[in-house]
C-alpha positions as CSV (number, residue, x, y, z in Angstrom):
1,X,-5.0,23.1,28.4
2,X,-1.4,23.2,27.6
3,X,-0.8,21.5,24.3
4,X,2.9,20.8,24.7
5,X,1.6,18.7,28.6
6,X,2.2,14.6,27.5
7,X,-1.1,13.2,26.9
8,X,-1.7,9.5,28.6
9,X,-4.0,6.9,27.5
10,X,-5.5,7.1,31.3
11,X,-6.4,10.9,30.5
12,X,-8.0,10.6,27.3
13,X,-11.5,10.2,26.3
14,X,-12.1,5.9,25.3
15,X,-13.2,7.3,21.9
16,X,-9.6,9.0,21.6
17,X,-7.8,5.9,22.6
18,X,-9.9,3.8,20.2
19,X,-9.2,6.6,17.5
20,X,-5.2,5.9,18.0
21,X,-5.3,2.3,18.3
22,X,-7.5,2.0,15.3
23,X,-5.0,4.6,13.5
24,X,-1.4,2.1,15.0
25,X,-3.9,-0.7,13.4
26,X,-4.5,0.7,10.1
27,X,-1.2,1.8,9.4
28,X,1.2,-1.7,9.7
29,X,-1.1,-3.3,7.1
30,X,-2.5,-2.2,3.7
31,X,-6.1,-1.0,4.9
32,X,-6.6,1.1,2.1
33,X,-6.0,-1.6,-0.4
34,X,-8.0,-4.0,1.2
35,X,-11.4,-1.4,2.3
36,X,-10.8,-0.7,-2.1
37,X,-11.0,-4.3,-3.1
38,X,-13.8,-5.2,-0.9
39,X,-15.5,-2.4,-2.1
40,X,-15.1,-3.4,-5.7
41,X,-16.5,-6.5,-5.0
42,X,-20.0,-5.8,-4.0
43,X,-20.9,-4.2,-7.3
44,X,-19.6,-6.8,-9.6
45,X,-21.7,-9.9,-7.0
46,X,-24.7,-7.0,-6.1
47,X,-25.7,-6.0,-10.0
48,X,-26.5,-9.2,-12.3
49,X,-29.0,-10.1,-8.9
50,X,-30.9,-7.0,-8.5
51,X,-34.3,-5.7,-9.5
52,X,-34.7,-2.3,-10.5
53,X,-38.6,-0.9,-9.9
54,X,-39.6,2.6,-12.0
55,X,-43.1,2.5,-11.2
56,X,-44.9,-0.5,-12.8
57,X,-41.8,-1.7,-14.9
58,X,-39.2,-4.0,-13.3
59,X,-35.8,-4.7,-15.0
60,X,-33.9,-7.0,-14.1
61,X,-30.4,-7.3,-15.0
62,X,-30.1,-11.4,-14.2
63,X,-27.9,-12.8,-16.7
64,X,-26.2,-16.4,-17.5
65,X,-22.9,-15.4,-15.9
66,X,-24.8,-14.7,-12.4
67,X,-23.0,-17.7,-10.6
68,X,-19.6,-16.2,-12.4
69,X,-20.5,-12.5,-11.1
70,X,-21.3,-14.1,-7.7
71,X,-17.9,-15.7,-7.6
72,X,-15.6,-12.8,-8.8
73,X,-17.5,-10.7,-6.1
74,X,-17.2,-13.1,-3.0
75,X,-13.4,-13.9,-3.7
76,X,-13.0,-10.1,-4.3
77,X,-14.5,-9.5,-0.6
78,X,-12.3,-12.1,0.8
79,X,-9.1,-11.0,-0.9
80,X,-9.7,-6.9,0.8
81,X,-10.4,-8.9,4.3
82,X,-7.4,-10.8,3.8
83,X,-5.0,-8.0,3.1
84,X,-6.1,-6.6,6.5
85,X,-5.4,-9.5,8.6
86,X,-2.6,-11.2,6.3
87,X,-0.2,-8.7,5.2
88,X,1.6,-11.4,3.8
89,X,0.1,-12.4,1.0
90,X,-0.5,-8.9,-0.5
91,X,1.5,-9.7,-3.4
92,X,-0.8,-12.7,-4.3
93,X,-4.1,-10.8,-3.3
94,X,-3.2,-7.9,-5.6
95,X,-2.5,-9.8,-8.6
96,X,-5.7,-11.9,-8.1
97,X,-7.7,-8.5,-7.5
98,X,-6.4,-7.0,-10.9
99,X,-7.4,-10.5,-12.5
100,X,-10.7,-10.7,-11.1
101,X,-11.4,-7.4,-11.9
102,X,-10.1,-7.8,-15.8
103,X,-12.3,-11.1,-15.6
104,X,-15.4,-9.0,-14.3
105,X,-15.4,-6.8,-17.3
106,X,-16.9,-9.9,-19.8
107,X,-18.8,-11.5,-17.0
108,X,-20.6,-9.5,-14.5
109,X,-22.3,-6.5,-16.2
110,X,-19.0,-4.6,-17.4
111,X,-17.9,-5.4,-14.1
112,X,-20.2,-3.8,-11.9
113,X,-20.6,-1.0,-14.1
114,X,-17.5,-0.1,-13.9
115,X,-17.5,0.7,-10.4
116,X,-16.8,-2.7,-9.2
117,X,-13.8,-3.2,-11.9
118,X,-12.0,0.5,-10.7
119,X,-12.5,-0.3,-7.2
120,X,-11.1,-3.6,-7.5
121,X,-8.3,-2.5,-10.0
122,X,-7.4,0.3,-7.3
123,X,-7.2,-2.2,-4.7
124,X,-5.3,-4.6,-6.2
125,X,-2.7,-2.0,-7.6
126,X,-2.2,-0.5,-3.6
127,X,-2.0,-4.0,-2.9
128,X,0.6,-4.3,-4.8
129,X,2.5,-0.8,-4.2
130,X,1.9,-1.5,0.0
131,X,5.4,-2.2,1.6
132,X,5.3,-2.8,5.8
133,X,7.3,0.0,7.6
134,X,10.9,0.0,8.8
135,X,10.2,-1.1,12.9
136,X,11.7,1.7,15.1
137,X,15.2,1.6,16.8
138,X,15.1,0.2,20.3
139,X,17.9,2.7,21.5
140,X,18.4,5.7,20.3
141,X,21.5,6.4,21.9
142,X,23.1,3.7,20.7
143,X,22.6,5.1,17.3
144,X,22.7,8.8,17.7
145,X,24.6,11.5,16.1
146,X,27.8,10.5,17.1
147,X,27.7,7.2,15.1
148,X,26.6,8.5,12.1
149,X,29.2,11.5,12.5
150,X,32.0,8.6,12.2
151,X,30.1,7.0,9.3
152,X,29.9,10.1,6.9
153,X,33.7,10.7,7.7
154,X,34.6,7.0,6.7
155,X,33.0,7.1,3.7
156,X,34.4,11.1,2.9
157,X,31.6,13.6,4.1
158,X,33.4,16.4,4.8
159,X,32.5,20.0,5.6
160,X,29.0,20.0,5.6
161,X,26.1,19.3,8.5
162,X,24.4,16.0,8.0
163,X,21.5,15.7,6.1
164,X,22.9,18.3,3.8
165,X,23.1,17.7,0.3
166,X,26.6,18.6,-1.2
167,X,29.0,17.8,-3.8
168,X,31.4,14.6,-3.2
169,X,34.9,14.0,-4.8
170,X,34.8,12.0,-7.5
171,X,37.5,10.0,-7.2
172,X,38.1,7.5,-4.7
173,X,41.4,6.0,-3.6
174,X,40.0,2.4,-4.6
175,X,38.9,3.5,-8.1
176,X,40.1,2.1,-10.8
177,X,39.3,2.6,-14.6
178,X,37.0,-1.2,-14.4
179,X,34.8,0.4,-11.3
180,X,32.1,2.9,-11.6
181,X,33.5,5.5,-9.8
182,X,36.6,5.9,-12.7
183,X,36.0,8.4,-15.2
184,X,33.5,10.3,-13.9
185,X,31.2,7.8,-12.9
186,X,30.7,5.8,-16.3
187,X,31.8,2.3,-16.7
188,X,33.7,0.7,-19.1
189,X,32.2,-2.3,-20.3
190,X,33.9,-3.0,-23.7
């Protein structure tokens, strides 16, 4: 099989196709953050209703904040679904993540254990850091080599290829002592 031969979607095995759409899918949304904050949240609603049995003795870690634990842990769940199908509001769903998961620490078992608390802190900081993608050019051409050849001119590229880091003139001919670009590149504010 020749690996540079173009690869259709007719061609390739369902689970392949599934594979990419499910990759396209993940990556315009903030999967990770989302999968993290639901994750965090079935510790913190799991722990202060569960029975642990070592052999005759049962402990059982039920306390007066259950309902509050139950809560944190359902809105926690909700937020991490939300993020994947509402990219929207991931600035909202982070910061409530971080404050559920501060508010966990008091109520629900140290949050989870812990677990809960860092899963949901981890989520709701992704959350946060997620930014949607740039959405591709529609022609190429249009916007090719040539253009950005007469851009870097206009604005005094010279002499090296593009993409090519290299020194600049400092000066330019609209500079004056009040811009940025006089005296080096520091500004005279006073």
């Amino acid at each position: 099989m020749n690996p540079e031969a173009p690869v259709r979607a007719a061609d390739a095995h369902w689970l392949t196709v599934v594979h990419h759409r499910f990759r396209d899918w993940r990556g315009s949304r903030p999967f990770w953050a989302g999968l993290f904050t639901s994750l965090g949240g079935v510790p913190i609603a799991y722990f202060p209703y569960a029975d642990l049995r070592l052999g005759n003795v049962t402990i059982a870690m039920a306390t007066t904040a259950g309902a509050g634990s139950l809560i944190i842990g359902i809105l926690l769940i909700t937020l991490g679904i939300a993020l994947w199908f509402q990219q929207g509001i991931r600035v909202f769903a982070g910061v409530a993540a971080i404050l559920l998961a501060l508010v966990s620490l008091p109520v629900s078992n140290l949050g989870g254990f812990f677990f809960g608390f860092l899963f949901s802190l981890l989520g709701g900081a992704l959350a946060l850091a997620w930014a949607p993608g740039k959405p591709l050019e529609e022609d190429p051409e249009e916007a090719g080599v040539a253009g950005d050849a007469e851009a870097a001119k206009a604005e005094g590229y010279t002499g090296a290829p593009l993409g090519v880091p290299h020194p600049r003139d400092m000066e330019t001919p609209y500079a004056t002592e009040t811009t940025a670009h006089a005296d080096g590149g520091r500004n005279s504010a006073g």
